[in-house]
N, C-alpha and C positions, 0 to 999 in steps of 0.2 A: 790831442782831445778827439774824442768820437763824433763823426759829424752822426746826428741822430734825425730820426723820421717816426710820424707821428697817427699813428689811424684816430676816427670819432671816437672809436669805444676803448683804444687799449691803451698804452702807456708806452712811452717813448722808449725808441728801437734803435740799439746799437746796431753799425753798417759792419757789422762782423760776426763772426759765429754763435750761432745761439747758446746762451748761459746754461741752458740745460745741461745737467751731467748727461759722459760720458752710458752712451750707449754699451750694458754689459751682455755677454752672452746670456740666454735663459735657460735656468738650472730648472732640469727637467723633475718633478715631485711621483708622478706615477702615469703607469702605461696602462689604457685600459686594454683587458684580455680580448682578442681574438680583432683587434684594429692595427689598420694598416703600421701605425707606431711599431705594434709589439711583431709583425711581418718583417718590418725594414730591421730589428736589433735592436732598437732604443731600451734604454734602460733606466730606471730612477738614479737620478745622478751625471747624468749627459747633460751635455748641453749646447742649446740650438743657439748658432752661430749667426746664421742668415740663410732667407728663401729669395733663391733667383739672384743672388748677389745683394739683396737686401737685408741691412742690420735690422729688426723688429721694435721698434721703440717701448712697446709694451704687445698688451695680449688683446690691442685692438689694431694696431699694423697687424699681429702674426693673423686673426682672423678675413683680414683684408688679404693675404699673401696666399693663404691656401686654398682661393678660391680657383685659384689655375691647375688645368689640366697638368703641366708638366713641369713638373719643379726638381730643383736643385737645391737638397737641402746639408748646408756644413753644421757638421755635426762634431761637437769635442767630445772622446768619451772620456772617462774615469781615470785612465793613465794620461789624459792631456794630449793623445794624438786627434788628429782631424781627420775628417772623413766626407765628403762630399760623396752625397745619395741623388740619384737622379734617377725618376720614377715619372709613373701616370698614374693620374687616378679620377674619377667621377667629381664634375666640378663642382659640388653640394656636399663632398664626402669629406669628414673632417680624419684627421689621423688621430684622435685617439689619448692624445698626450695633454696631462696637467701639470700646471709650472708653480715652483714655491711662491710666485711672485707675479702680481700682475701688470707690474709696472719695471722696464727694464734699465728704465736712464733715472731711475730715481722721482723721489716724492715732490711734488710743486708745492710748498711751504706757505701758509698764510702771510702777507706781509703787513696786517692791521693790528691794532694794540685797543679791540673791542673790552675795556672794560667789564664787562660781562660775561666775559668767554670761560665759558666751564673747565678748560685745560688750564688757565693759569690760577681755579679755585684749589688747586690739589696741592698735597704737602707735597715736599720733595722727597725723593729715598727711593721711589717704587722704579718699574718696569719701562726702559724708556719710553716705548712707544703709546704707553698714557698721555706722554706729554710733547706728542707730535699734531702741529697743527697743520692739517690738511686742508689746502684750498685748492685740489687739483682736479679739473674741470675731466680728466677720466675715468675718475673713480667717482666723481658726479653721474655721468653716463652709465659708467659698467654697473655701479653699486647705489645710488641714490642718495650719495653722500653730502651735503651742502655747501657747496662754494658761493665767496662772494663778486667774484670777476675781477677782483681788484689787480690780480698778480698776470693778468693774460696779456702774451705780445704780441705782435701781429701774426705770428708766425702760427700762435695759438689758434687766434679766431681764421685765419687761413683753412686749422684743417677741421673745426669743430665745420665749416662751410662745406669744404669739401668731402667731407670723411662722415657729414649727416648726424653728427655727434649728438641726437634731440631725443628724449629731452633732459635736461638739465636738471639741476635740482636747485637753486640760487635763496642766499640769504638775502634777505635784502633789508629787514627793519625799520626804513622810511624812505621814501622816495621826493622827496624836498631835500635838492641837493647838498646845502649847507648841513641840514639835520644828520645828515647819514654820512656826511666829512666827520661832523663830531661826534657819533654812536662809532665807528670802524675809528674814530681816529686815522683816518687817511685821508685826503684830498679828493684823490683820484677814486672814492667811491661818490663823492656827485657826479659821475657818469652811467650811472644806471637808468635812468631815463631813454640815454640817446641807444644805449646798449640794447635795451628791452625793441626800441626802433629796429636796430640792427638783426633784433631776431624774426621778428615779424616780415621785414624785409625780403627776406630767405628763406620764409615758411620753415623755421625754427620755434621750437619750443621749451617753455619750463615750465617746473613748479616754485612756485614761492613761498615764503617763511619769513616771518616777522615774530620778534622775540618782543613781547612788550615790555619796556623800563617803565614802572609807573614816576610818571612826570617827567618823563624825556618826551617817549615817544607813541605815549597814549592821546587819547581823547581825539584834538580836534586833527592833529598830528596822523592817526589811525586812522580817521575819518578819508584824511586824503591818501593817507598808502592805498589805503584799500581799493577806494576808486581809480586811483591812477593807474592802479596793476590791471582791473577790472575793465577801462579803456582799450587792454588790450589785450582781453579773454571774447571776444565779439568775433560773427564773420566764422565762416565756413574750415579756418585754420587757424585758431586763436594761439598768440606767442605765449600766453601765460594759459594754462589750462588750470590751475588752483593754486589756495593759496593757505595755509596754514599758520594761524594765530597762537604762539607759544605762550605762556608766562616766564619770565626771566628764573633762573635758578641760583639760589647764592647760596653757597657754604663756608661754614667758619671757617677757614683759610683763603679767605677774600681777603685784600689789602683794605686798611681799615681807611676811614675817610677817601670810599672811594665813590660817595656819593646816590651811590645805587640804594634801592628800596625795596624789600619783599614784595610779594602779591599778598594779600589779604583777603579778608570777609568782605567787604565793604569793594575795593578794588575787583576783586572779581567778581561782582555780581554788576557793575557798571560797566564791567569789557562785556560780561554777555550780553547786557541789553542792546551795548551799543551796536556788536555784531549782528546781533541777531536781527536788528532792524533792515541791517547794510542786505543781509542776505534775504530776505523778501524784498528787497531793489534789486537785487541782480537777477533771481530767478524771474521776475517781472519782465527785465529788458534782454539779461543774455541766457535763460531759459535754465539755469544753475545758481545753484546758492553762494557757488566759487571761492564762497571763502567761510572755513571752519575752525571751528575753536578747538583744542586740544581739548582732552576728556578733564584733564584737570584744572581746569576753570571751573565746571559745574563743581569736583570733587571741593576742592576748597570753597565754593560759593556754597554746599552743601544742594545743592537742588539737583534733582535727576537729570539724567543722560539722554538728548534726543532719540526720538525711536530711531531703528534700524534706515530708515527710506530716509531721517533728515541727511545722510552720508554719502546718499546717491552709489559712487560705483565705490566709495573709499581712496578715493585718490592720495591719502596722506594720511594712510591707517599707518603704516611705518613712524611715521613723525608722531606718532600719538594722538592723532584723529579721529573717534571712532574704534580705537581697537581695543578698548572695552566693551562697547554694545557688542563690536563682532565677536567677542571672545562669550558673552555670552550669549549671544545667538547658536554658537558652533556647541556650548553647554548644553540650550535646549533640546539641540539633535542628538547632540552623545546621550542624555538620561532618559529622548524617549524610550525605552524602551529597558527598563532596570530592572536585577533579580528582585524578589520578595525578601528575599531574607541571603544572608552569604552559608556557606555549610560549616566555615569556621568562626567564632567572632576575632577581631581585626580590627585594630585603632589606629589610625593615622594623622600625622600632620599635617598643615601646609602653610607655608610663610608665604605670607604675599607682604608689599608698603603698608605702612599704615593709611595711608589716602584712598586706598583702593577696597579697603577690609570690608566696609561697609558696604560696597557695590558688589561683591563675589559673595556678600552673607547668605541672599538667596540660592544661588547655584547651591553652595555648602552643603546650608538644612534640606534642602533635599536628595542629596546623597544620606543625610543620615539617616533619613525617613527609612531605608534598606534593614530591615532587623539582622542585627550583629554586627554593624558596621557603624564606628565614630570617629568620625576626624576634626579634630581640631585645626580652626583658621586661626591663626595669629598674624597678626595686623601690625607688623613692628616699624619703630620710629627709626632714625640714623643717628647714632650719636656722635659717628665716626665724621658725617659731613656736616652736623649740627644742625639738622634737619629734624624735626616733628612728623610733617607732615610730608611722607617721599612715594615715591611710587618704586615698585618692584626692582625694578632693572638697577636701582642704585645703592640697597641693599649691598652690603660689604661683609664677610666672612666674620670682620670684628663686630657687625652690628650684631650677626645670627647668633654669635655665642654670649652676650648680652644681654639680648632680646629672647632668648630661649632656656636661658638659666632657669634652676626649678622647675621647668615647666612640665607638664608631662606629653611626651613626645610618641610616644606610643608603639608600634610596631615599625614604625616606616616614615622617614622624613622628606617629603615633598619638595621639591625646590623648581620653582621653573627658571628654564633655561638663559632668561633674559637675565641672570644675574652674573652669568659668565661669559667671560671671554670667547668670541666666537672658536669654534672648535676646539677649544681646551678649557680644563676645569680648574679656572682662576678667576678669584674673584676683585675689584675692584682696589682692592687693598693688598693683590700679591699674596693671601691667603688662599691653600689651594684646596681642594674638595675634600682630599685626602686627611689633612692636617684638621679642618673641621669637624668629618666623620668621627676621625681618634677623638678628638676634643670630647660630641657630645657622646660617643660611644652609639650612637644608632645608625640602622640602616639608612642610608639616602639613597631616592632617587629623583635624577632631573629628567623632567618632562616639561615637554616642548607644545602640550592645547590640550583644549577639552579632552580632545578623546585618549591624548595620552593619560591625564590626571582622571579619569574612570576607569581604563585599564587599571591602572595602576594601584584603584581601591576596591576592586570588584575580585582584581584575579586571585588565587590563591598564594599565597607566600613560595 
């Protein structure tokens, strides 16, 4: 038997080799031209072995590694021989090189059974890595990804201390420690309190995220996350710098009798009031409203979207904060300034959720205000997630041909970019852009904000 050892914030620590998978070489993806990389030979398909005798655990060791003037770097190439490079170079200057992969010992896997967790809402059949639960505290860092600290060993919080890994991105859903054992169904997440201590401590920091279940972990439940987190948003270096209020997401492929409740009409106009109070207490005392609602609580309460300045710098526009006012804020500057009329006429599309239709109608009619220019918004529902009411990013390839049947679609089909797989054109359902396009037989094009979706209706065919 293991004798085991135990920190405040982490989870008990075998007196042996760390469980992490094996440290792999990193398979080098591209050299960029005229950098030191493509000087030394490297090539897409190489791969870096260790700098200075060190294995790189991911692509935040290898950025810590090449901060040295004089390195030793072993290199495998494409026949599988090895190569140790020793060189100099300016201790700011990076080499050049990107990797398929940002993490090299493998993914740190959720260990919680959150009811609620949108990876176990999905059918089975697709793409594995739909159904990878990521709870790994560096792609927290690198990528802004949400962990919940449950799975960290000592060895973890060792380097997030030493390695300055801040800030975090952390789920946390209630901070009453019992309440937040039975929302993660884990034990070991009423440790977030002492945790949140631990960051503070060592002038660390996060952002926070609370998913609301109505009647788990609303009301008076809410009342004290909010504050608790808020405790320690104070003071010249605050551990928690904001805090992001979700509504829960459920789709038919939920396990049935699992207890859980939609957000509604009624429900979301009681999370706003309630927040909105909390947040004229905290701009009062810690000089910030620090904690924001997602845009779709007003969308399903049906009531408008705080101005631009209730969002302060946007701290959790990614999380869905705010990134509708910014989206048409960044509208208002792309249309100042629109032709009179286009030289050809031009009809186009654009699918956005159906939750958001209503809030993009203005931006629309006034592109169509342009003589010879119409594009139709369609505002579609999911029937793929058994959703009504969705917002964009979760639009499925099966919803689009559904949702767009008969319709007339015009010269050019719109699609923005949140509804695909980051750098490839897959849609949530393993339908790919391609297979789409053939379907409705028209042009598509994905664009990425305002100014690409004015481009894209202004320019010529």
């Amino acid at each position: 038997m293991w004798n085991e050892t135990t920190t405040d914030v982490g989870v008990p620590i075998p007196n042996k080799k760390s469980s992490i998978g094996l440290i792999k070489p990193a398979v080098i993806e591209s050299v960029e031209p005229g950098s030191i990389g493509e000087e030394l030979g490297l090539e897409a398909g190489d791969k870096l072995v260790s700098i200075n005798g060190i294995k790189p655990r991911d692509i935040i060791d290898y950025k810590f590694l090449i901060v040295e003037e004089e390195l030793i770097v072993e290199i495998q190439d494409l026949g599988g021989k090895t190569h140790l490079i020793d060189f100099e170079k300016e201790p700011d200057e990076g080499l050049g090189i990107v990797f398929t992969e940002a993490l090299f010992d493998g993914l740190l896997q959720c260990n919680n059974q959150c009811p609620f967790c949108f990876i176990d809402q999905q059918p089975s059949g697709h793409r594995q890595s739909l159904y990878l639960k990521d709870d790994d505290y560096r792609l927290s860092f690198l990528y802004g990804s949400y962990l919940t600290l449950t799975n960290l060993k000592q060895s973890d919080w060792q380097r997030i201390e030493q390695q300055r890994l801040s800030p975090l991105f952390v789920s946390v859903h209630a901070t009453e420690p019992e309440l937040r054992g039975e929302l993660l169904r884990n034990k070991r997440a009423g440790l977030l309190m002492k945790q949140l201590g631990w960051f503070a401590k060592r002038n660390l920091q996060i952002h926070a995220q609370v998913v609301v279940c109505p009647g788990l972990n609303d009301g008076l439940a809410l009342n004290r996350t909010l504050q608790d987190l808020a405790s320690y948003a104070q003071g010249s270096w605050p551990a928690v710098l904001s805090t992001a209020v979700v509504p829960v997401g459920l789709t038919r492929f939920r396990p049935k009798n699992d207890g859980l409740k939609p957000v509604d009409i009624e429900c979301a106009n009681k999370v706003i009031n309630q927040v909105e109070v909390l947040q004229q207490e905290f701009k009062a005392t810690i000089g910030s409203h620090f904690a924001w609602l997602s845009d779709e609580w007003y969308l399903i309460a049906g009531q408008s979207l705080p101005i631009r300045s209730a969002y302060e710098d946007l701290p959790q526009q990614e999380n869905g904060v705010g990134s509708i006012r910014h989206f048409l804020e960044s509208m208002d500057i792309a249309t100042s300034t629109l032709p009179k009329q286009l030289q050809k006429p031009k009809q186009c599309s654009w699918v956005v959720g159906q939750l958001v239709q209503q809030a993009l109608t203005p931006a629309c009619r006034r592109l169509n205000q342009i003589d010879g220019l119409t594009i139709h918004l369609y505002g579609l529902p999911s029937p793929y997630w058994g959703q009504e009411q969705v917002v964009t990013g979760l639009l499925t390839g099966e919803d689009l041909l559904k949702g767009l049947e008969g319709q007339n679609l015009g010269d050019q089909l719109l699609l923005p970019s949140v509804m695909f797989k980051q750098d490839q054109a897959v849609f949530l359902d393993d339908m790919t852009l391609e297979q789409l396009r053939n379907a409705l037989d028209v042009p598509i094009r994905i664009v990425h904000g305002a100014d690409d979706i004015v481009a894209a209706v202004i320019q010529d065919s």
